[in-house]
Structures are given as C-alpha cells and as structure tokens.
N, CA, C and O atoms as a GROMACS GRO file, in nm:
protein
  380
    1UNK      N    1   1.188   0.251  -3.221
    1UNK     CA    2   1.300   0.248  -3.131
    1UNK      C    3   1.265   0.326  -3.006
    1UNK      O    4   1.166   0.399  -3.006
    2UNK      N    5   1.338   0.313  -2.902
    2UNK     CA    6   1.308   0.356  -2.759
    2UNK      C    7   1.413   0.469  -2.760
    2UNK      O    8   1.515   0.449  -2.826
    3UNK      N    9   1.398   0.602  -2.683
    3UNK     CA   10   1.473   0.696  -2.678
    3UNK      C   11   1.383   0.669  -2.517
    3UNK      O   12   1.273   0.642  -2.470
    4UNK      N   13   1.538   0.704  -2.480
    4UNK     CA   14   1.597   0.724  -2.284
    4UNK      C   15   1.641   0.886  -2.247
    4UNK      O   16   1.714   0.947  -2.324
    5UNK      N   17   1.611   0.922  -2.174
    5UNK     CA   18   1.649   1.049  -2.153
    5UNK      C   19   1.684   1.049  -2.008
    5UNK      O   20   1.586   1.073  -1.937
    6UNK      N   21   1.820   1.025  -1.931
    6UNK     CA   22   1.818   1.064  -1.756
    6UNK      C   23   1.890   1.113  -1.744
    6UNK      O   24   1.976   1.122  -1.832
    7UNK      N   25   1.898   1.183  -1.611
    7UNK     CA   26   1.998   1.214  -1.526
    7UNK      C   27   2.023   1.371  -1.582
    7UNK      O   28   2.123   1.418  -1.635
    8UNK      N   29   1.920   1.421  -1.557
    8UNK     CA   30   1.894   1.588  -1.626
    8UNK      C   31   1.865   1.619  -1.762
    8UNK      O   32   1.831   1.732  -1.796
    9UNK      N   33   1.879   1.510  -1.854
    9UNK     CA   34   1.845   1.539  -1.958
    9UNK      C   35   1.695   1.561  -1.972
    9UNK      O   36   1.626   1.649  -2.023
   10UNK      N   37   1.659   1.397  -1.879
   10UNK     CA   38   1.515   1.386  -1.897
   10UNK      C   39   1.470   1.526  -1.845
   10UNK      O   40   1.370   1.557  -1.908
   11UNK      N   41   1.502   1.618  -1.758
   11UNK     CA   42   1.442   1.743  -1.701
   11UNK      C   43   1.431   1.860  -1.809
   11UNK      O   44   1.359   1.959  -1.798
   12UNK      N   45   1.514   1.831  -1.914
   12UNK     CA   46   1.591   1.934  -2.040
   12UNK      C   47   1.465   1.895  -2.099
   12UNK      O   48   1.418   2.004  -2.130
   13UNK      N   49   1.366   1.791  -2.141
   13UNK     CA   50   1.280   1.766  -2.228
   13UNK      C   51   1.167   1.728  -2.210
   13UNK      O   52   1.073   1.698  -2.284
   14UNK      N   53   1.191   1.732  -2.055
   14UNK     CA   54   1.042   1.701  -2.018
   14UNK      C   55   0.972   1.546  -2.019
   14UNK      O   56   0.859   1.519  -1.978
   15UNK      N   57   1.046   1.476  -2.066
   15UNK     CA   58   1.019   1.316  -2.005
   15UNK      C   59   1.144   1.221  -1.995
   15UNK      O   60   1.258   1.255  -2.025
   16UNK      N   61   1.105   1.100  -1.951
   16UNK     CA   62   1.182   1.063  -1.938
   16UNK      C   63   1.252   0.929  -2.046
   16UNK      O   64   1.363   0.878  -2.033
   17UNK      N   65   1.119   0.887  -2.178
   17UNK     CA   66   1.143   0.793  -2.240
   17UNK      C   67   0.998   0.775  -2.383
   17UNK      O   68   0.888   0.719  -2.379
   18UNK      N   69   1.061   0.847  -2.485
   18UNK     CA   70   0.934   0.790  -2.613
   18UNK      C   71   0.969   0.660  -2.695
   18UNK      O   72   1.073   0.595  -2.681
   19UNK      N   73   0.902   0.641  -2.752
   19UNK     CA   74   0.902   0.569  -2.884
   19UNK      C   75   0.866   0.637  -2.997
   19UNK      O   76   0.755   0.688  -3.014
   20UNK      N   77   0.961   0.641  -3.076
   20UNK     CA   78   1.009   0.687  -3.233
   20UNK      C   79   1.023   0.546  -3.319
   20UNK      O   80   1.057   0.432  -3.285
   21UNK      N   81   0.980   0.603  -3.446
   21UNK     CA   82   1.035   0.492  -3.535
   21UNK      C   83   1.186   0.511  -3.568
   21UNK      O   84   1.240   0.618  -3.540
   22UNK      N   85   1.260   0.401  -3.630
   22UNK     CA   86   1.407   0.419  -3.624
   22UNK      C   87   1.443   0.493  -3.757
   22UNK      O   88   1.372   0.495  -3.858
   23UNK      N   89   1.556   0.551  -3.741
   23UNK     CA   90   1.584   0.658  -3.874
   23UNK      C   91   1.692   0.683  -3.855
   23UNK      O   92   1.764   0.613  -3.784
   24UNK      N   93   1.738   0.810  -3.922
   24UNK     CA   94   1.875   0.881  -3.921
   24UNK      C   95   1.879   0.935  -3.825
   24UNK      O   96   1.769   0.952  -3.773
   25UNK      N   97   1.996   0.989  -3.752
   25UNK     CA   98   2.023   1.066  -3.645
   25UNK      C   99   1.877   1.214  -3.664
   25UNK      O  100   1.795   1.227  -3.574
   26UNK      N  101   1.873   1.297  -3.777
   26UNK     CA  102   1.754   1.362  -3.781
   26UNK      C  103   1.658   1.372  -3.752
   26UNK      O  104   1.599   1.454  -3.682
   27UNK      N  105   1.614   1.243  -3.833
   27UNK     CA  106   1.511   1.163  -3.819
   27UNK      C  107   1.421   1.126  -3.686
   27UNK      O  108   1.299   1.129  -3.670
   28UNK      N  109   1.501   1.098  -3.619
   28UNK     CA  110   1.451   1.064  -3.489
   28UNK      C  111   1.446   1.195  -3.409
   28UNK      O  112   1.369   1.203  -3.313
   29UNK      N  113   1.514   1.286  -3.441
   29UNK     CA  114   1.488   1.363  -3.300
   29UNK      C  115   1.366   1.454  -3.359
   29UNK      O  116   1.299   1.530  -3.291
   30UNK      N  117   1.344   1.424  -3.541
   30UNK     CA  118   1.244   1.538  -3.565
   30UNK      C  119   1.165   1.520  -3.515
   30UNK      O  120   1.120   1.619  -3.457
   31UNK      N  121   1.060   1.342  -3.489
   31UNK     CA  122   1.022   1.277  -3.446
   31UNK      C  123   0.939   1.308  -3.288
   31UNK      O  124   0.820   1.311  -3.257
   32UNK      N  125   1.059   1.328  -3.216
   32UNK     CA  126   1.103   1.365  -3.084
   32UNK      C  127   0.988   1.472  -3.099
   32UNK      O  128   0.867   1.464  -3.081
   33UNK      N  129   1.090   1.602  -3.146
   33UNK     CA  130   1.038   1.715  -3.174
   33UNK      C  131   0.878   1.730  -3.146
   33UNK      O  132   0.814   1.770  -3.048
   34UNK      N  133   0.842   1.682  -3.269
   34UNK     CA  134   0.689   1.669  -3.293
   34UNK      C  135   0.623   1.645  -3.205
   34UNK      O  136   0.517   1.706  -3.189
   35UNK      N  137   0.672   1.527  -3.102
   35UNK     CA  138   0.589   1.474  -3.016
   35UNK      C  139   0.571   1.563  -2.888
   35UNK      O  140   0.472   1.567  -2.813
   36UNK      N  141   0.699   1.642  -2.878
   36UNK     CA  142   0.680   1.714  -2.751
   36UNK      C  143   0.657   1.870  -2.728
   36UNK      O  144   0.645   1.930  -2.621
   37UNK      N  145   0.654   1.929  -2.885
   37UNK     CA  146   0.622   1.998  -2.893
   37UNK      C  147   0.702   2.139  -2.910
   37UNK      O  148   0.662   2.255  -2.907
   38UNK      N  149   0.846   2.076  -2.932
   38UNK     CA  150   0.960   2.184  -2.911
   38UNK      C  151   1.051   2.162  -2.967
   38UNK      O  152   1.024   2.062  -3.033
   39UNK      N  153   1.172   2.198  -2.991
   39UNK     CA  154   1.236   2.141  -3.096
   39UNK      C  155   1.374   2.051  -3.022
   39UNK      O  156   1.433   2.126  -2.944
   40UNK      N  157   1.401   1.992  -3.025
   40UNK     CA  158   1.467   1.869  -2.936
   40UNK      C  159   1.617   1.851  -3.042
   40UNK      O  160   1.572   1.872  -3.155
   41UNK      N  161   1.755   1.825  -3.055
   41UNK     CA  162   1.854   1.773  -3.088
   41UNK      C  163   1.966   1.725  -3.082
   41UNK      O  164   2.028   1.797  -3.004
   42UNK      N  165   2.027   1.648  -3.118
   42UNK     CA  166   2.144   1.628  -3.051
   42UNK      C  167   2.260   1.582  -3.170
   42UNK      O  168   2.276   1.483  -3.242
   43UNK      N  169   2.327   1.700  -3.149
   43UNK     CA  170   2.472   1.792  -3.230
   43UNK      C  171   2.595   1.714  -3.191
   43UNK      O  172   2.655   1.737  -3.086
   44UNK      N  173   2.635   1.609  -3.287
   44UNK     CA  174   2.762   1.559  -3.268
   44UNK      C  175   2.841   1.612  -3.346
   44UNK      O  176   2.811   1.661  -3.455
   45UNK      N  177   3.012   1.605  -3.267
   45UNK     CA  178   3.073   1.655  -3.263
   45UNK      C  179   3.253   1.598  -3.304
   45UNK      O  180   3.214   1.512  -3.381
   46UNK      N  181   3.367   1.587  -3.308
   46UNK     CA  182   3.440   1.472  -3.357
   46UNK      C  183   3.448   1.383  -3.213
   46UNK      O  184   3.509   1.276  -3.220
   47UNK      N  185   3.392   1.420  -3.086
   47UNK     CA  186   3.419   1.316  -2.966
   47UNK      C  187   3.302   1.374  -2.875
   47UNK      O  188   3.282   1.348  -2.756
   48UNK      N  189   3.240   1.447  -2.945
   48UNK     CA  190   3.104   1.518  -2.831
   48UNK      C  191   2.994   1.499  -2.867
   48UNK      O  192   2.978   1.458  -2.982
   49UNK      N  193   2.890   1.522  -2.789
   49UNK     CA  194   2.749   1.499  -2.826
   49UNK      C  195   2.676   1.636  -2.757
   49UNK      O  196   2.747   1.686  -2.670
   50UNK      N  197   2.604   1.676  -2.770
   50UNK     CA  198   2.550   1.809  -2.714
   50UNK      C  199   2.373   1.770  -2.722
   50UNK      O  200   2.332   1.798  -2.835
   51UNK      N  201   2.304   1.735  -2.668
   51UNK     CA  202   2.139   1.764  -2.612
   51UNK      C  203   2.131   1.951  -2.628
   51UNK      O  204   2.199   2.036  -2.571
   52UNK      N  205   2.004   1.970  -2.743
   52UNK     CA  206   1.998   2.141  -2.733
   52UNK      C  207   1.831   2.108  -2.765
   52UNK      O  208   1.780   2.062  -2.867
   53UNK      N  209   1.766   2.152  -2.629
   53UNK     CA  210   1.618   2.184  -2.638
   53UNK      C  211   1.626   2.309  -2.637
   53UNK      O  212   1.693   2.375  -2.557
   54UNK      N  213   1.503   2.386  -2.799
   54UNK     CA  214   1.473   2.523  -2.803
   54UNK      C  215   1.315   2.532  -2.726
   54UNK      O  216   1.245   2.440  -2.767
   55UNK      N  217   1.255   2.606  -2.640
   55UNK     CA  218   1.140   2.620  -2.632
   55UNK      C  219   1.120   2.760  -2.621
   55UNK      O  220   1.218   2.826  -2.586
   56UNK      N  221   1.010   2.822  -2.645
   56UNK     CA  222   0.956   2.962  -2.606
   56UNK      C  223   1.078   3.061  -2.625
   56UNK      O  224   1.086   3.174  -2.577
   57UNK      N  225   1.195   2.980  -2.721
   57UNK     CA  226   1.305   3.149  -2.754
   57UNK      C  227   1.357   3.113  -2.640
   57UNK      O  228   1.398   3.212  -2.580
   58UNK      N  229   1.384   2.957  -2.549
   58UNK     CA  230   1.501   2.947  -2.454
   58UNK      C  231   1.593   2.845  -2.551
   58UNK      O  232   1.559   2.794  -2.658
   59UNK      N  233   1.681   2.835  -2.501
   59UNK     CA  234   1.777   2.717  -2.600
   59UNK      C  235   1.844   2.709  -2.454
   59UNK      O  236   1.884   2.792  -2.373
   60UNK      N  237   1.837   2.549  -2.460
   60UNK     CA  238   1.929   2.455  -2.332
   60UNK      C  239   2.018   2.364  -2.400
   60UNK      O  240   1.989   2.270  -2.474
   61UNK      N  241   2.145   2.413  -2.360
   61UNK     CA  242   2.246   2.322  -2.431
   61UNK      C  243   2.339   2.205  -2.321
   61UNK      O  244   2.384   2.241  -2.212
   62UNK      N  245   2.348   2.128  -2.352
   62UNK     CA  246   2.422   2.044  -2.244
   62UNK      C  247   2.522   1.944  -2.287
   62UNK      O  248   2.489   1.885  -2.390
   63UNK      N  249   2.605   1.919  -2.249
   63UNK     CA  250   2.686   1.752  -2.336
   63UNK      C  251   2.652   1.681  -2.276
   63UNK      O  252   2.627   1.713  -2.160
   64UNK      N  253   2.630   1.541  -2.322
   64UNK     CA  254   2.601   1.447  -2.305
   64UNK      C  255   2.639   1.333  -2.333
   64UNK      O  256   2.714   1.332  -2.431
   65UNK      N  257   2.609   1.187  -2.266
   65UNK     CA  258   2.660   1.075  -2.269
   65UNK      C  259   2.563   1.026  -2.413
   65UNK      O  260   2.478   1.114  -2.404
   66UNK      N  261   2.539   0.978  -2.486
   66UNK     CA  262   2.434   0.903  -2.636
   66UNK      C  263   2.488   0.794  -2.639
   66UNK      O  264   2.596   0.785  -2.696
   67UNK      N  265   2.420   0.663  -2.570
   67UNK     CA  266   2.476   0.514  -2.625
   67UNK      C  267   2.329   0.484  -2.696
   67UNK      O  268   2.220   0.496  -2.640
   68UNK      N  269   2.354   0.442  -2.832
   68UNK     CA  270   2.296   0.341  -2.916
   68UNK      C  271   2.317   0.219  -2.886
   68UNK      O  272   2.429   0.168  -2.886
   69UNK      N  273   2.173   0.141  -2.848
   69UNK     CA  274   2.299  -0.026  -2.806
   69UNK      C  275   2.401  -0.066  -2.726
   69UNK      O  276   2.474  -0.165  -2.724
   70UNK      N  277   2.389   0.044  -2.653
   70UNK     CA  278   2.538   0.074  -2.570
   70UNK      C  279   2.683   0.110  -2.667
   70UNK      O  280   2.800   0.077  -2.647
   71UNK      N  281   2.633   0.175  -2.757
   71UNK     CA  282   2.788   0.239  -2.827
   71UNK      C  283   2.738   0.389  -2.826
   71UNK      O  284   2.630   0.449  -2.829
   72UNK      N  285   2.868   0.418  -2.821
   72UNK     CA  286   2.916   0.575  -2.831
   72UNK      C  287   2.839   0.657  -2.934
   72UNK      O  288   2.915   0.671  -3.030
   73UNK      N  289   2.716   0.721  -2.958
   73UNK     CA  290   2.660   0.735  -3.076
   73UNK      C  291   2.771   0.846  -3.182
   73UNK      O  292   2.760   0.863  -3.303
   74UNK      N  293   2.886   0.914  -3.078
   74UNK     CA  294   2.989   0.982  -3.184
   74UNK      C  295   3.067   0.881  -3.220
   74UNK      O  296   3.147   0.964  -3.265
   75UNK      N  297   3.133   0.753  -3.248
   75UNK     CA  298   3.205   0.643  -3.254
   75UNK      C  299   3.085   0.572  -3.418
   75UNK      O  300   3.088   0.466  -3.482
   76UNK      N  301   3.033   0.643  -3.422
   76UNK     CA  302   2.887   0.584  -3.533
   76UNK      C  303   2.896   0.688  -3.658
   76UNK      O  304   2.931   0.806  -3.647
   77UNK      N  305   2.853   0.616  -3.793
   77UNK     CA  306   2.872   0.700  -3.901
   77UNK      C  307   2.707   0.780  -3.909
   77UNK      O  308   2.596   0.729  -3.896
   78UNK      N  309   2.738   0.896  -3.930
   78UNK     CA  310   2.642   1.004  -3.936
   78UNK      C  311   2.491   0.917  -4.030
   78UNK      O  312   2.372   0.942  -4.012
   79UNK      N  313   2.565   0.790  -4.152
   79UNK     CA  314   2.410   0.774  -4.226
   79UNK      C  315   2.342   0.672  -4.150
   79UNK      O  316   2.224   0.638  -4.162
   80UNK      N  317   2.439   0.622  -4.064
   80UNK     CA  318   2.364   0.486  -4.001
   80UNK      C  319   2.192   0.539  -3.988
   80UNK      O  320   2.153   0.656  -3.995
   81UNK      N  321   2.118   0.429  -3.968
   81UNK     CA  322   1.955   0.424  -3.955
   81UNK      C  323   2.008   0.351  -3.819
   81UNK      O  324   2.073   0.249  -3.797
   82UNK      N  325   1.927   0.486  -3.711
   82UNK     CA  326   1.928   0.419  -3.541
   82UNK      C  327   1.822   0.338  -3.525
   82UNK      O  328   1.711   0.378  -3.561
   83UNK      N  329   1.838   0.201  -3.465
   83UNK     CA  330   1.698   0.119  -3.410
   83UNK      C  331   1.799   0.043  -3.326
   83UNK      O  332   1.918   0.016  -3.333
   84UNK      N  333   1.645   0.011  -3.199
   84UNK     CA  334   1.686  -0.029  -3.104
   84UNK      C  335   1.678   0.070  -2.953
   84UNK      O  336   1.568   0.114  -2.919
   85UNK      N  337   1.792   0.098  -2.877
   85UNK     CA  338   1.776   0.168  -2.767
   85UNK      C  339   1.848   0.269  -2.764
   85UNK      O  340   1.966   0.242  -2.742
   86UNK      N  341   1.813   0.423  -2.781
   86UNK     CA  342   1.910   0.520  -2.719
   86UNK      C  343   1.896   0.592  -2.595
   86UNK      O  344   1.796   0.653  -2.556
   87UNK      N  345   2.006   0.576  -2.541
   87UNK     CA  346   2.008   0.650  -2.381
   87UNK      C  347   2.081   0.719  -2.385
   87UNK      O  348   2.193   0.696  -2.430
   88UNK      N  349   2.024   0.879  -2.317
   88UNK     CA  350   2.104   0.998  -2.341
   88UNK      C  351   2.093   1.078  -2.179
   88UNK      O  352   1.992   1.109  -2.116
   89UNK      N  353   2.234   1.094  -2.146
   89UNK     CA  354   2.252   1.139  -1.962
   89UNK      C  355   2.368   1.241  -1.973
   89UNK      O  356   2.461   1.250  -2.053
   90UNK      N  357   2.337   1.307  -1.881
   90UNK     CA  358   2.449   1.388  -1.836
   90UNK      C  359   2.481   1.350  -1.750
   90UNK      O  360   2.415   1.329  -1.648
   91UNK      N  361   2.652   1.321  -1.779
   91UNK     CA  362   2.763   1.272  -1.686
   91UNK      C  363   2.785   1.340  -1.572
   91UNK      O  364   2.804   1.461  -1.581
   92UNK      N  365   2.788   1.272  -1.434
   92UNK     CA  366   2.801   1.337  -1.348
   92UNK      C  367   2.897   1.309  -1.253
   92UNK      O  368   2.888   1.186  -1.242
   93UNK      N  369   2.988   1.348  -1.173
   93UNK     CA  370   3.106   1.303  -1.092
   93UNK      C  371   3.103   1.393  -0.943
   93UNK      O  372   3.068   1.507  -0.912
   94UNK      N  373   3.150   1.295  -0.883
   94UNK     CA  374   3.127   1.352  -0.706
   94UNK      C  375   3.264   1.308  -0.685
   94UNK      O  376   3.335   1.239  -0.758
   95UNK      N  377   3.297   1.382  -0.531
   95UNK     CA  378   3.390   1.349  -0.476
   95UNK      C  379   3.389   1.395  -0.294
   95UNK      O  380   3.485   1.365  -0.223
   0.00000   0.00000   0.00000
C-alpha cells in the first residue's frame, strides 16, 4: 500500500510518500517506523487522528486529516487490514 504524507506532515517525517505492505493500523506504521528510522504513529481517537513522530527524545504531535481510499480512517474499525492509498495532511485554513 502507498502511504502519503503532505502539507506538514510530510516535514514531521521526513518524506513525502513510502510503500508498506497492507496491515492493521499498527502494522503499517511499524513498517513506516523501520523504514525511516524513528518511530512514526498515528493515534485515533472517537473523531481525531493525531500524527506523533518520536526522534532523538523529540515527540511531534499534530492532528491530522487520514483518508484511506478517501474515507475518514476514524469512521473505520480499528481491525480492518489497510490496502490501497493513505493520505495524511494537516488541515489548514486562511482568511
């Protein structure tokens, strides 16, 4: 599966897009993890999603947008097996 990371997230982790095999919500970010060298997750919530990269004893926490497929990845049951596309952004608003 494809993991997306923009719009500051990608800056939170240092790229902007891997390939993981598909799995449990865990699963994939252990995945993540491994590949980049830090520990990478994302903490849902009953309507939230939170991106938390630990590196070097920093922890970056942020909320975030998570569409699977284009769905809400909090709107999704915790055992589902993710495959396919996830894109993960921090929402941003101007005026």
């Amino acid at each position: 599966m494809k993991v997306k990371f923009s719009n500051i997230a990608d800056t939170m982790v240092g790229i902007k897009e891997i390939e993981v095999n598909p799995g449990k919500i865990e699963e994939v970010f252990e995945q993540v993890s491994k590949v980049l060298g830090k520990k990478v997750r994302l903490d849902l919530y009953d309507d939230s999603a939170y991106l938390i990269v630990e590196e070097n004893g920093t922890v970056r926490k942020s909320w975030v947008i998570a569409l699977l497929n284009g769905i809400n990845v909090v709107d999704l049951s915790p055992s589902k097996i993710w495959d396919g596309e996830l894109v993960i952004f921090v929402p941003v608003s101007g005026g």
